[in-house]
C-alpha positions in Angstrom: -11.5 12.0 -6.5 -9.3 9.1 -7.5 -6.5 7.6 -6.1 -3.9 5.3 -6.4 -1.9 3.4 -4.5 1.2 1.4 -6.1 4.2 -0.9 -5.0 6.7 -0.1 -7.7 9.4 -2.8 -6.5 11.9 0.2 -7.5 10.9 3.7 -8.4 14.3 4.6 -10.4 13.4 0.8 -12.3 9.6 1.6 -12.8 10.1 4.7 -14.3 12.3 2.4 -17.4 9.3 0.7 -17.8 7.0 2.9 -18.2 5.8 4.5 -14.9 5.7 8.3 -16.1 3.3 7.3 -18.9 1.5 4.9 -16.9 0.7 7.3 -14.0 0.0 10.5 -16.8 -2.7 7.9 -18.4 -4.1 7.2 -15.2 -4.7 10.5 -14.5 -5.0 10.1 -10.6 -5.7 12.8 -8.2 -3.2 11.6 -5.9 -0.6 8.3 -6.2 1.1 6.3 -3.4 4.0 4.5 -3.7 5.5 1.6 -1.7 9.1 0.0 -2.1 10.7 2.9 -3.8 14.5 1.7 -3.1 15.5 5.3 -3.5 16.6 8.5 -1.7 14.4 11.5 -2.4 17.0 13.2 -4.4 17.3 10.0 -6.7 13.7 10.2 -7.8 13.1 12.5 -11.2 9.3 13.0 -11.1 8.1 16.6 -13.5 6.3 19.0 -11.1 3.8 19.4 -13.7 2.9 16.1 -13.5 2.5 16.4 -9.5 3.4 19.4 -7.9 3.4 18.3 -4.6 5.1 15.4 -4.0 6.6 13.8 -0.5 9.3 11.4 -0.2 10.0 9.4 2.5 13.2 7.1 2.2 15.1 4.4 4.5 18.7 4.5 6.3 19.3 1.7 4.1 19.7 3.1 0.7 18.1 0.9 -1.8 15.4 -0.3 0.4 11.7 0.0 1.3 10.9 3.8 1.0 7.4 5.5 0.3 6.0 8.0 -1.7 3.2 10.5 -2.2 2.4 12.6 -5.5 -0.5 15.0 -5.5 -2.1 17.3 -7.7 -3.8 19.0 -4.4 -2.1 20.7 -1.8 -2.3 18.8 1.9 -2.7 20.5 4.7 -0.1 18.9 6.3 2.2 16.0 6.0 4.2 14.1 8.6 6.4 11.0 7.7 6.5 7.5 10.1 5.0 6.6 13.0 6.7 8.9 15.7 8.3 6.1 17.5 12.0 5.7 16.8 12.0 2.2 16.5 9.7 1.8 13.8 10.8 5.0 11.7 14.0 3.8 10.0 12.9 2.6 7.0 10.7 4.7 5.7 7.6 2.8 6.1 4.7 5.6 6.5 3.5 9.0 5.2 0.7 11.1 6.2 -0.9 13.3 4.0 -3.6 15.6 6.0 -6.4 17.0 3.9 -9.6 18.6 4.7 -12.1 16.0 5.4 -9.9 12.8 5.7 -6.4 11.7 6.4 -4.7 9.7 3.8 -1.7 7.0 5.2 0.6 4.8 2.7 1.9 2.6 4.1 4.6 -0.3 3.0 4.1 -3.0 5.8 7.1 -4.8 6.9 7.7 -8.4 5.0 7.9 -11.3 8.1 11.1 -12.5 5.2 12.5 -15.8 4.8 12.1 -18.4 7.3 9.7 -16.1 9.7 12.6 -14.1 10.4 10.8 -10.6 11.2 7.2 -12.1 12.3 7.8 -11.0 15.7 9.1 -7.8 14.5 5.8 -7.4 12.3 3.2 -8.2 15.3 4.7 -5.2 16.9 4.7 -3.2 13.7 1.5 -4.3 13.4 0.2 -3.0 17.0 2.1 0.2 16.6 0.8 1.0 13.1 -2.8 0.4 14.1 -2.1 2.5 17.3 -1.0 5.0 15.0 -3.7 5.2 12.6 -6.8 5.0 15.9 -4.6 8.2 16.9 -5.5 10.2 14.2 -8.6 12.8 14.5 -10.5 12.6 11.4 -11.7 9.5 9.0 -9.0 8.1 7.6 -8.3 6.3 4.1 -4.8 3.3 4.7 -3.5 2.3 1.2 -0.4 0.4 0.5 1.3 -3.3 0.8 0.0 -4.4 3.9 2.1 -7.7 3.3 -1.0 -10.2 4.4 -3.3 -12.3 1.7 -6.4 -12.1 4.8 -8.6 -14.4 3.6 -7.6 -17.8 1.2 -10.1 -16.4 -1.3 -6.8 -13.8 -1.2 -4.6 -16.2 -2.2 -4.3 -18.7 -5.2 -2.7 -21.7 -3.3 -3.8 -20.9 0.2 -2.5 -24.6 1.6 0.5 -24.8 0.2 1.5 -21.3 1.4 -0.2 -21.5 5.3 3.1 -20.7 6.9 4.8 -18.8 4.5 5.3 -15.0 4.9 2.0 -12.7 4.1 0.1 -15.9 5.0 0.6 -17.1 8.5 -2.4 -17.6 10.6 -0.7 -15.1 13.7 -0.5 -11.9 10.0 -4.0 -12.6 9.1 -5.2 -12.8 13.0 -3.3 -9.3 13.1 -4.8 -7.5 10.4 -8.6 -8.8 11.1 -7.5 -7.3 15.2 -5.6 -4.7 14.2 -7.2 -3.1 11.6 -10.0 -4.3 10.4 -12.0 -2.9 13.5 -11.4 0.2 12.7 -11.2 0.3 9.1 -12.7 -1.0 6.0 -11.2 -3.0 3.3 -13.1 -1.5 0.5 -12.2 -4.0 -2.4 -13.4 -6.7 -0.4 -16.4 -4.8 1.1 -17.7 -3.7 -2.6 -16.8 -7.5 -4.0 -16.9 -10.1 -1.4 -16.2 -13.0 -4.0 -14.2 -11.6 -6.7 -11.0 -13.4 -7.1 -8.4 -10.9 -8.1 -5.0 -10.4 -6.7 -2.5 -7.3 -6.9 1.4 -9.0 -6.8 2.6 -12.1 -8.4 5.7 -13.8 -8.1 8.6 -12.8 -10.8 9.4 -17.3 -10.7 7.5 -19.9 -12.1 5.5 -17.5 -14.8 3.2 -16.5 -11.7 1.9 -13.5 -13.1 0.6 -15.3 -16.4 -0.8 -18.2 -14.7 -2.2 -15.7 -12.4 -1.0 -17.5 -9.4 -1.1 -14.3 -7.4 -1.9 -12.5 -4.2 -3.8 -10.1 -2.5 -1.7 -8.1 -0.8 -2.3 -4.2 -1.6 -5.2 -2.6 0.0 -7.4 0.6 0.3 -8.9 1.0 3.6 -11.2 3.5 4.6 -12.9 4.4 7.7 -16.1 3.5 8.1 -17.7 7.3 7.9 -15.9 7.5 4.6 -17.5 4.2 2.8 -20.7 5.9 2.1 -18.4 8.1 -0.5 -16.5 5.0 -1.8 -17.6 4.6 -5.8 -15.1 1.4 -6.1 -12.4 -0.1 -5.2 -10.5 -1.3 -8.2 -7.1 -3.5 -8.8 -5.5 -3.0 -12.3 -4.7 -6.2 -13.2 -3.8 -5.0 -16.8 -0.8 -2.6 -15.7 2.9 -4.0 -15.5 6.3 -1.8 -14.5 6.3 -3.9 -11.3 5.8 -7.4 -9.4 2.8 -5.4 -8.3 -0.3 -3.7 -10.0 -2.1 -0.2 -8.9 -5.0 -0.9 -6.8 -7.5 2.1 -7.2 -9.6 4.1 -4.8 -13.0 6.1 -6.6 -13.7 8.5 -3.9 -16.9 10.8 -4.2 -16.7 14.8 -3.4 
């Protein structure tokens, strides 16, 4: 099985640049998308391409907003976290299939100044509550928002307490996640240097003055069917790239 997980910065955008041929090359199983910036009925996507597909949009039109497209059938699929406060943006879908539970997720930016941090430790708590909930192994993809370790980052001391990067994000994701879930890339490369968004200023991308920001976790009963964990550097349409997930039957 293979999977991908992308932020598209802008579905209705992404699709001008490419995004239907992009995702018909890939030739995925199932795609995630984060930061869609569009209501359900705004998003053209063939049904022969994917038949099923689940949108999940904010109150705010033209903000956050997640997506799933899948050539199989889940068994069931639920969208945010069940808790009012946290389900307004559009943040979280659950797609239930037979063996595993898959969860994108688009994690909430701390913005400007630290402006949401304290926001984001309780999204943080929530979502990891959310996910121990959940009764079978379970694969987390999406933009977790958090560079966790400096080998995550290109400029890790010049960007300490800036959003993604902040000592009290990275303590969050190592407490509430990583205990209960693997980050495959990392797991199957422990010092590869790659990153998955890039700043649109300062010619980021082609420096390649980047972070590490978009993830496939996987329970830990799951790793044993993880082929690889892959981030496709070489794809554009977005500030982000497609991280990929190899699964084995």
């Amino acid at each position: 099985m293979k999977l991908i997980s992308w932020n598209v910065n802008g579905i209705r955008a992404c699709i001008n640049k490419g995004f239907l041929d992009i995702v018909d090359a890939l030739d995925a199983d199932i795609v995630c998308l984060q930061e869609t910036k569009a209501q359900p009925d705004q998003i053209e996507i063939p049904e022969d391409l994917y038949p099923y597909q689940y949108a999940y949009s904010a109150v705010r039109k033209g903000y956050s907003g997640t997506m799933i497209l899948s050539r199989i059938e889940p068994l069931h699929v639920s969208y945010g976290l069940g808790m009012e406060q946290h389900d307004t943006e559009g943040r979280v879908i659950t797609a239930e299939f037979e063996d595993f539970y898959l969860v994108t997720v688009y994690t909430p930016n701390s913005g400007d100044g630290l402006k949401r941090l304290s926001y984001r430790m309780e999204w943080d708590q929530a979502f990891s509550q959310y996910v121990r909930s959940l009764k079978k192994p379970v694969l987390v993809c999406g933009d977790l928002n958090v560079a966790n370790e400096e080998i995550d980052i290109k400029n890790p001391k010049t960007n300490r307490r800036n959003a993604g990067f902040t000592d009290e994000e990275r303590d969050s994701f190592k407490s509430n996640l990583l205990p209960y879930v693997k980050d495959t890339f990392r797991t199957l490369y422990p010092q590869k240097v790659q990153y998955s968004w890039w700043s649109y200023r300062f010619n980021a991308r082609k420096n390649n003055a980047g972070w590490r920001i978009d993830y496939w976790l996987a329970s830990e009963s799951l790793m044993d069917r993880v082929k690889d964990s892959l981030i496709l550097t070489d794809i554009y349409g977005s500030d982000h790239c497609p991280v990929e997930l190899d699964l084995l039957d």
